[in-house]
GULUM-830264 format. One record per residue (C-alpha): residue number from 1; residue in one letter; x, y, z. Coordinates in steps of 0.2 Angstrom, whole numbers. Each point is the difference from the previous one (the first is absolute). Layout:
+-----+---+-------+-------+-------+
:   k : r :  east : north :    up :
+-----+---+-------+-------+-------+
: NUM : a :     X :     Y :     Z :
...
+-----+---+-------+-------+-------+
END
This chain:
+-----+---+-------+-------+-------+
:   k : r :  east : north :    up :
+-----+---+-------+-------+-------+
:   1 : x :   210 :   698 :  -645 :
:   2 : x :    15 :   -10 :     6 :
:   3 : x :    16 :    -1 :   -12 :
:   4 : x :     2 :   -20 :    -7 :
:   5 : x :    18 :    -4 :     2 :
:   6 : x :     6 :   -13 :   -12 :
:   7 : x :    14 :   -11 :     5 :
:   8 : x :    12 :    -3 :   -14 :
:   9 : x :     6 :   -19 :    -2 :
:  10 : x :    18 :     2 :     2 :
:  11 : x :     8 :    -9 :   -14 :
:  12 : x :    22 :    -5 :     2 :
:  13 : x :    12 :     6 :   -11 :
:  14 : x :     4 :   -12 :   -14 :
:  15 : x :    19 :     5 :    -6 :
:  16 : x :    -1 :    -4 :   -18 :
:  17 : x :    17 :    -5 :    -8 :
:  18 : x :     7 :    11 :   -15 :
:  19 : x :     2 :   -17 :    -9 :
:  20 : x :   -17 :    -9 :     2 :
:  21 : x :    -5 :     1 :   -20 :
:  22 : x :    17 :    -7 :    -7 :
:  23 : x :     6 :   -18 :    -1 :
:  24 : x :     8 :    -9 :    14 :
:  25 : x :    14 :   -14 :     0 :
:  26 : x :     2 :   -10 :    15 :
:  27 : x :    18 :    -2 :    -4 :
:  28 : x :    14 :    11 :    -8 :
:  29 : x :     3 :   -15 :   -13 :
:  30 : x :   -19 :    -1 :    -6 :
:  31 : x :     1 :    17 :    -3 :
:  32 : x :    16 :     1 :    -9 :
:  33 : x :    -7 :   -14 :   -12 :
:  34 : x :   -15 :    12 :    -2 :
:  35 : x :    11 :    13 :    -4 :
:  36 : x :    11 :    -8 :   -12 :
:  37 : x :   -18 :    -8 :   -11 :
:  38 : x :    -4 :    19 :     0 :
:  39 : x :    15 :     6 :    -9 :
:  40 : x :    -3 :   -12 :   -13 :
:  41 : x :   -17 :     5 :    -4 :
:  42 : x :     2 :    18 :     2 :
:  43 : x :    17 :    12 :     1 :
:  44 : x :    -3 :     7 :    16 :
:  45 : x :    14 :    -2 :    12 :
:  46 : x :    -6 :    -8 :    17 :
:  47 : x :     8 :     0 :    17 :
:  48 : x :    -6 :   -10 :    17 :
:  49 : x :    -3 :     7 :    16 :
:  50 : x :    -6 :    -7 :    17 :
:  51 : x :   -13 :    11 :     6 :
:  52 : x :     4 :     9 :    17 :
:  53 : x :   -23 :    -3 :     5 :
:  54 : x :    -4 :   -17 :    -5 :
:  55 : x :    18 :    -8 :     0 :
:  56 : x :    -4 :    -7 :   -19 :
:  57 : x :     8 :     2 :   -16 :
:  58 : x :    -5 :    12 :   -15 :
:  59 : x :     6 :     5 :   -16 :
:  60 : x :     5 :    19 :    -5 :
:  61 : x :     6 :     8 :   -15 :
:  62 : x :    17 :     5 :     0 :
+-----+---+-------+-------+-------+
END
């Protein structure tokens, strides 16, 4: 009986950013102002960064 050889569907890598649950900010300001209304409404200590894989703005905790 002849063997079946079944040709896999090659699927492409999708390289999934570290940072694709947490927020984005399309400007450094927008996300300073975010930063500043969380301070207020809780004592945790936020910093800004531009990510280095989507080029957007988040917020980290200091």
């Amino acid at each position: 009986m002849p063997r079946r050889h079944f040709v896999k569907k090659h699927v492409p890598y999708e390289h999934k950013a570290p940072c694709g649950r947490k927020r984005t900010f399309t400007s450094e300001t927008e996300a300073l102002k975010a930063a500043e209304s969380q301070v207020l409404t809780s004592a945790v200590q936020l910093k800004v960064y531009q990510c280095p894989y989507c080029t957007k703005w988040h917020l980290s905790k200091m």
